[in-house]
C-alpha positions in Angstrom: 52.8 54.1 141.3 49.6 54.6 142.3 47.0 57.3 140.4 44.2 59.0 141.2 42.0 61.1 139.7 39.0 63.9 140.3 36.5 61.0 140.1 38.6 59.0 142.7 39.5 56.0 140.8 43.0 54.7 142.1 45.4 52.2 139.7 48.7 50.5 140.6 49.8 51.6 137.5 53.3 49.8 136.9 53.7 51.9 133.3 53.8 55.5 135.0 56.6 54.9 137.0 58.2 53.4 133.9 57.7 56.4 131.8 59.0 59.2 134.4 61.9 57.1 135.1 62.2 56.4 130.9 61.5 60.6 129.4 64.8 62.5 129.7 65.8 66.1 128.5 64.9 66.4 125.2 66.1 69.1 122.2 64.0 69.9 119.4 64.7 71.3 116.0 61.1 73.6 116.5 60.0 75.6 113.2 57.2 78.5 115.2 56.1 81.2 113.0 53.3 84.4 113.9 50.5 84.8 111.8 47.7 87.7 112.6 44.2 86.4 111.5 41.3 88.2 111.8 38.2 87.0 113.3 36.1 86.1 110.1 39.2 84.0 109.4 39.6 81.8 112.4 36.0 81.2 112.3 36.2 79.8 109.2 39.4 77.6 109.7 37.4 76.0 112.3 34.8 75.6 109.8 36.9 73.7 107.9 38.7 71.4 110.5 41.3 73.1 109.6 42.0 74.7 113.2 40.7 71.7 116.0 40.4 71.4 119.5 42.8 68.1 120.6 41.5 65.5 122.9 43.5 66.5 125.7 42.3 69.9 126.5 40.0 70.5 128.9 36.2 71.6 129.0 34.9 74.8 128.0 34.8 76.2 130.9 33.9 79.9 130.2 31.1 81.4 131.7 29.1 84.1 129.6 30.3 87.1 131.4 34.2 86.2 131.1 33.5 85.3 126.9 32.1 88.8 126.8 34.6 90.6 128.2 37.2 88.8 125.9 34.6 90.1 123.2 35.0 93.7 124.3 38.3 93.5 124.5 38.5 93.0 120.7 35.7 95.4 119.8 37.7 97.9 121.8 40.9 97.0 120.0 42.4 96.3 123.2 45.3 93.1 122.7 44.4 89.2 123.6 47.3 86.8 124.3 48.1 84.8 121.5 46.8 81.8 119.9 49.7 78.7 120.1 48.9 76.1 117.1 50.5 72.9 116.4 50.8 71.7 112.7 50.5 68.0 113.0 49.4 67.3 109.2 49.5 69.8 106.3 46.2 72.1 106.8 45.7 70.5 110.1 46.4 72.8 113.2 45.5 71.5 116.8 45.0 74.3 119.3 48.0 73.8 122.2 47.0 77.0 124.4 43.9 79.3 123.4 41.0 77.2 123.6 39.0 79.0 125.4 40.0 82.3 124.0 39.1 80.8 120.6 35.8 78.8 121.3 34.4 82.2 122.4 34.8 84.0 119.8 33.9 81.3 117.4 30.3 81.1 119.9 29.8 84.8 119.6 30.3 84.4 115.8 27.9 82.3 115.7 25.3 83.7 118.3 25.4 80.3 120.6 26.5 79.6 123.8 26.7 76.2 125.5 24.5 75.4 128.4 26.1 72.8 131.4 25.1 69.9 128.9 26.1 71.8 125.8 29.7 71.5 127.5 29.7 67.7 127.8 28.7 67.6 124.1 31.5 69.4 123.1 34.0 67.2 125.2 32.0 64.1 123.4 32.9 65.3 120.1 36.6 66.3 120.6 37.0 62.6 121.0 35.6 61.1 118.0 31.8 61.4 118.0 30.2 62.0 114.6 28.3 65.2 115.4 29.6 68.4 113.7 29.9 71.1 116.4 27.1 73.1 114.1 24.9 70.4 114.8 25.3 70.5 118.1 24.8 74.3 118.1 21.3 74.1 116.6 20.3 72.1 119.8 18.9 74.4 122.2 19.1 71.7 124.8 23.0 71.9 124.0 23.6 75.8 123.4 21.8 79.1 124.0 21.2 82.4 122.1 24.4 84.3 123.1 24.2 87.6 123.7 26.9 89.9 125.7 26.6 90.0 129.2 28.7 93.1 131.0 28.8 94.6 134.0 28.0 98.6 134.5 30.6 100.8 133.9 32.2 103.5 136.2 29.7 105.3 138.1 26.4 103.0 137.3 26.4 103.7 133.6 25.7 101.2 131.2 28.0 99.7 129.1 27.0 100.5 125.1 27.8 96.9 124.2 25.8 95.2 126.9 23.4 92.8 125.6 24.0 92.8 122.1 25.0 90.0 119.4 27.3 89.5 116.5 24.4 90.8 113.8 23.3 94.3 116.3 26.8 95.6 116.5 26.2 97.6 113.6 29.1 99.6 112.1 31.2 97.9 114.7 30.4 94.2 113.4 32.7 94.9 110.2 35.7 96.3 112.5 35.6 92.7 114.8 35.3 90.4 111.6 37.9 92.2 109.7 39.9 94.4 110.9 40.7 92.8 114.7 43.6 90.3 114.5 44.8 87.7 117.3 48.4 87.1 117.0 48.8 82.9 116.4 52.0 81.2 116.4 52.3 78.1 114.3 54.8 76.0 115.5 56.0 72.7 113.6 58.3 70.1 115.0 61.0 68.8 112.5 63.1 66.5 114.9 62.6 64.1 116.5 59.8 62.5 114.7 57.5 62.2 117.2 55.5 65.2 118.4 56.4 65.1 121.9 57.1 68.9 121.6 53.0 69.7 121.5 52.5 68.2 124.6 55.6 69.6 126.3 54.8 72.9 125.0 51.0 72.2 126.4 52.3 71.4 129.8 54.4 74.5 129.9 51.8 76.8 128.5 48.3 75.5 129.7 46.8 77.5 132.3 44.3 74.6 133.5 46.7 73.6 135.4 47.5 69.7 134.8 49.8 67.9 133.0 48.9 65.6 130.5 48.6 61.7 131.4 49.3 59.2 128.8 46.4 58.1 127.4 45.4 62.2 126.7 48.2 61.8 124.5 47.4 58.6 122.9 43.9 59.7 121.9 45.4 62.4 120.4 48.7 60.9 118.2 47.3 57.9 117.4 43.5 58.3 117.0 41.6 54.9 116.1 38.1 54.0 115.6 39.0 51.3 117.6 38.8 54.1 120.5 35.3 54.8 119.4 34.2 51.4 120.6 36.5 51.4 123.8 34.4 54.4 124.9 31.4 52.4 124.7 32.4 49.3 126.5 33.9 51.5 128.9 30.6 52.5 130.1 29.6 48.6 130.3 28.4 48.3 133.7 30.7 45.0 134.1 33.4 46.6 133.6 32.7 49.7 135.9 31.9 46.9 138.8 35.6 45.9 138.6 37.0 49.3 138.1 35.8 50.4 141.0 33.7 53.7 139.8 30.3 54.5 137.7 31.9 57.7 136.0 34.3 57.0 133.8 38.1 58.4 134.9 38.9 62.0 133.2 42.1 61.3 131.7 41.0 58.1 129.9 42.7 55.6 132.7 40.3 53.5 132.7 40.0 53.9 128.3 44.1 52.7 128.0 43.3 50.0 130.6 41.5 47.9 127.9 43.6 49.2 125.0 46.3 47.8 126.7 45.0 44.2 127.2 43.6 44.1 124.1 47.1 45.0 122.5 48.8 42.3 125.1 45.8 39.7 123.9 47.0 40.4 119.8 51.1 41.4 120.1 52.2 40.0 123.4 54.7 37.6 121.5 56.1 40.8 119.9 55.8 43.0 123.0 58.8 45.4 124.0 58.9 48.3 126.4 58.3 51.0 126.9 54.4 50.4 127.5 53.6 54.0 125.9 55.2 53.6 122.8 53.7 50.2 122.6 50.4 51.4 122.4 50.8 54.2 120.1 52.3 51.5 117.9 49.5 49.4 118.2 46.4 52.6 118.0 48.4 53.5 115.0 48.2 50.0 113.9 44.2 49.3 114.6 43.7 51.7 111.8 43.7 49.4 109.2 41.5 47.2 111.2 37.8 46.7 109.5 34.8 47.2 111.6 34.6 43.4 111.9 37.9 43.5 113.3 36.7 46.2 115.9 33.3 44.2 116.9 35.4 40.9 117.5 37.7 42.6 119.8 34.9 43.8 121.8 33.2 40.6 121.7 36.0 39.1 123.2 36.2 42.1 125.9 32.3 41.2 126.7 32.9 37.3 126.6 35.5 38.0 129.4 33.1 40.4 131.6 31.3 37.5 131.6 33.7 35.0 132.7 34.4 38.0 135.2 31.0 37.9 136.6 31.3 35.6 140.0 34.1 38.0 140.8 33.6 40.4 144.0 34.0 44.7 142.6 38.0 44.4 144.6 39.2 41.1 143.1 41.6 42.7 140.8 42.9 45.0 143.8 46.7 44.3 145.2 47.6 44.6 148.2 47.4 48.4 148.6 43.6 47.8 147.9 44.2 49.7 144.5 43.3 48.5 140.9 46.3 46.3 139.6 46.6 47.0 136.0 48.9 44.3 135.4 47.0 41.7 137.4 43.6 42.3 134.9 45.8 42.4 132.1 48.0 39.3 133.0 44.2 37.2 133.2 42.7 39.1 130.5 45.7 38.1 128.0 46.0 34.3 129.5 41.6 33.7 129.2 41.0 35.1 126.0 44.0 33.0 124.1 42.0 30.1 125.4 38.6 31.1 124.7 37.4 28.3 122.8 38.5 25.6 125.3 38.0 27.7 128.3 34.3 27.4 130.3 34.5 28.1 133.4 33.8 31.1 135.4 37.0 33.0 137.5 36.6 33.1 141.2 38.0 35.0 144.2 40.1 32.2 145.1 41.9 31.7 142.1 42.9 35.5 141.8 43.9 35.2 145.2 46.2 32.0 144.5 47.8 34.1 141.6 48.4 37.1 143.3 50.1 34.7 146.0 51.8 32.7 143.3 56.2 33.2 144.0 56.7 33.7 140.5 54.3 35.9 139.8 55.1 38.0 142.9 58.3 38.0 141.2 57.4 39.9 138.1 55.8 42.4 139.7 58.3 43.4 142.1 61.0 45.7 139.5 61.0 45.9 136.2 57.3 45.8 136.2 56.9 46.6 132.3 59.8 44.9 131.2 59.4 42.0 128.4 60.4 39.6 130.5 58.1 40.3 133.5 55.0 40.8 131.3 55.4 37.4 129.2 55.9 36.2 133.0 52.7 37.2 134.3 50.6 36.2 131.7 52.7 32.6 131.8 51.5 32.3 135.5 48.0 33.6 135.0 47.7 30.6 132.1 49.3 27.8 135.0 47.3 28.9 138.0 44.2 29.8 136.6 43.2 26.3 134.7 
């Protein structure tokens, strides 16, 4: 199947067909209770990590004027939809529908708003940068003073609450902290054991209007620091020469593309499908790994960049001119078990003479993902490319 994103990178991605064809109708033994919490309360579950934002939800995308109308609306008393929270660990709650909702209040809380590059920060830190998102508030290059911005009433006249912040709403400061509650349902999943519920629950609740892709839901499960130093080699320009794109792809295609090959480079003898719960076995799995661990695997993704450099920017295309996720894989897997002997340089030629080869044409034609076709590829990929 072929993918494309907002950023127009395109992938012959053999795994996506695999899992629509794989997921089937699911029932879940779902635990979802309501809980009113004031304001002063959510703010400080956030705080605490307690409530956070998953890697799979989109941008703040709020402008001032549509946070301060959700901020009258509470001052007003007048009802907000509710809050949907997934327990994934004891005290751990990520936010499945709401983030918006909640990020402005939290920002009005604490009198900052986030300015175009304040936004990108945010989306930095969701997935695994360092930076608290107080930090990031103290930044004025990140976030601005937030004030409330609302439009004249009826007849020209002012609204009361225009222009004012968390600390000059006077008498009416104590009613939003503490007596305002947002209705929040915490829902826990008790069978099966694998949290697929959040993300179907996501899907049928999100108003941002996309489902979730794979690797969303990877970086989210299975969170690695592993992942940290994907993200950086995924801005390597090399590697954004053979993808195809300078901006990185939106929903991480380009991020599972090396997790995958490094995954077939270290379990490929003990590979089974499906691909996706593969690699949340083997993110859950890098966890243990020590930060030696993590800088040899991305010496080895640079050593092959290198070997990668006489290449023209469509040699890993197939036929449909897209970027064949098998193909890099297939070479990536069959190179880097031979590092130490191997010193040459890959060419267009060679690619070509693979992607021609009858047996590998073979396993890519059904059963793309299967065992059998991926221990295939990378078997051809190790006899043609000598």
């Amino acid at each position: 199947m072929v993918t494309k994103d907002e950023h127009n990178l395109e992938f012959d991605d053999d795994s996506q067909k695999e899992t629509e064809e794989d997921i089937g109708l699911k029932s879940y033994d779902i635990t979802s209770s309501p809980n009113d919490f004031n304001i002063s309360t959510i703010c400080n579950l956030i705080d605490e990590n307690v409530v956070q934002i998953p890697v799979f939800q989109r941008n703040y995308v709020w402008d001032k004027m549509r946070a301060s109308k959700l901020i009258e609306s509470i001052i007003i008393g007048l009802p907000i939809p509710q809050i949907f929270l997934y327990e994934k660990d004891k005290n751990q709650f990520l936010v499945i529908d709401g983030q918006q909702r909640l990020l402005s209040i939290y920002f009005f809380v604490k009198q900052r708003f986030p300015t175009p590059l304040g936004r990108q920060k945010i989306r930095e830190l969701v997935i695994g940068k360092n930076e608290t998102l107080n930090n990031l508030m103290e930044n004025d290059e990140y976030f601005t003073d937030f004030k409330l911005s609302l439009p004249l009433l009826e007849e020209g006249q002012k609204n009361s609450l225009n222009k004012l912040t968390i600390e000059t709403l006077g008498e009416k400061k104590h009613t939003f902290m503490f007596l305002r509650t947002i209705r929040c349902i915490m829902i826990k999943q008790n069978s099966p054991n694998d949290e697929s519920s959040m993300f179907e629950i996501f899907n049928r609740l999100n108003t941002g209007g996309y489902n979730l892709k794979p690797q969303e839901i990877r970086m989210c499960l299975a969170y690695t620091p592993l992942y940290e130093h994907i993200l950086e080699m995924n801005l390597d320009p090399r590697w954004r020469k053979l993808v195809g794109s300078e901006t990185p792809d939106v929903h991480f295609k380009d991020i599972e593309i090396i997790l995958r090959s490094l995954a077939m480079y270290e379990l490929s003898d003990s590979y089974t499908s499906p691909m996706n719960a593969f690699l949340i076995a083997y993110s859950k799995k890098t966890k243990t790994y020590t930060v030696d661990h993590y800088t040899t695997l991305m010496n080895l993704f640079s050593w092959f960049l290198d070997r990668c450099s006489d290449l023209d920017k469509d040699s890993f295309r197939s036929a449909n001119s897209k970027f064949s996720i098998s193909l890099f894989e297939s070479v990536f897997v069959s190179l880097c078990k031979r590092k130490e002997s191997y010193t040459s340089y890959l060419t267009n030629n060679q690619l070509l003479d693979l992607k021609m080869d009858t047996e590998y044409i073979e396993a890519t034609t059904s059963g793309i993902a299967s065992r059998a076709n991926v221990l295939k590829r990378i078997a051809c990929a190790e006899r043609v490319l000598k």
